[in-house]
N, C-alpha and C positions, 0 to 999 in steps of 0.2 A: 743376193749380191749382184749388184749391173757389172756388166763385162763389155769394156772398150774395145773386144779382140772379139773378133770372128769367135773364136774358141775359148774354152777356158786356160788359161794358162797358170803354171806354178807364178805366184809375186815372190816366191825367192827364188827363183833358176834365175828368171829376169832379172833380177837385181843381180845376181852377181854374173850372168854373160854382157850388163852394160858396166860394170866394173869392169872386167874382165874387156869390154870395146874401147874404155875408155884408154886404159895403159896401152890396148894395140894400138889403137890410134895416136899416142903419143910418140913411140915407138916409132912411128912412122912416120910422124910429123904430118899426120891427118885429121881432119874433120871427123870425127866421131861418126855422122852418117855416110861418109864416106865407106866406112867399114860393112857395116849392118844398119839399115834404120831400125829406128822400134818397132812397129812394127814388123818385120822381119825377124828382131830380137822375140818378138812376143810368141809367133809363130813358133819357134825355135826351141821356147820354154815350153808350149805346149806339148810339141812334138816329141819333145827329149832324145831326139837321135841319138844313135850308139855307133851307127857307123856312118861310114862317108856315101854310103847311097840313101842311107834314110837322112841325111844329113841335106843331100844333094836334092830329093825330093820335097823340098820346104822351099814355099814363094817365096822368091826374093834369094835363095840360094842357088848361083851358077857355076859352071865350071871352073871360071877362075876364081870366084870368091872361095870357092875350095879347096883351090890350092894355095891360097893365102892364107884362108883363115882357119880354115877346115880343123885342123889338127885342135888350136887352139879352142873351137867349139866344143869339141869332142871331149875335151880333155877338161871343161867346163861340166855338159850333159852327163857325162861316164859318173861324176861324182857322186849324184844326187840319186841315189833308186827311184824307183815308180813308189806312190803313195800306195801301201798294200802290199809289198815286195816284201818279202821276209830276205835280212844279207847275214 
C-alpha cells in the first residue's frame, strides 16, 4: 500500500476526526483547515493519542489548538483501540 503520510495512519480514525473537523468547524463558522489540516489530521490518526500531552506532542498540535480542540480529538482517538488491543 503507498502511504501519503509520513507514517502509517488508521483511514478510519481519519475519517472520522475529519467528520468530526468538519461539524467543529461548522460549529464555529470556520474553514475546516482552520481547525486541523490533513495532514495534521493524519498525524493524529496515526498517533492515536489518549491524552492531552501525547495529543500535544503531534505536529501541527499547539497550545491553543488544545484547548479548543483538544477534548474533542480525544474524545474521537479514546474510541478506537490500537489494532491488537484486546477491550
Amino acid at each position: 500500500p503507498s502511504s501519503a503520510a509520513p507514517e502509517t495512519y488508521d483511514p478510519a480514525l481519519y475519517e472520522e476526526l475529519r467528520t468530526w473537523r468538519h461539524g467543529e468547524a461548522g460549529r464555529q463558522g470556520k474553514a475546516a483547515f482552520h481547525v486541523f489540516s490533513d495532514a495534521t489530521l493524519q498525524r493524529i490518526a496515526a498517533a492515536r493519542p489518549q491524552t492531552e500531552e501525547e495529543l500535544l506532542a503531534v505536529r501541527g498540535v499547539g497550545p491553543k489548538k488544545l484547548e479548543s480542540f483538544g477534548q474533542g480529538v480525544l474524545d474521537v482517538t479514546r474510541q478506537r483501540p490500537e489494532e491488537g488491543d484486546a477491550t
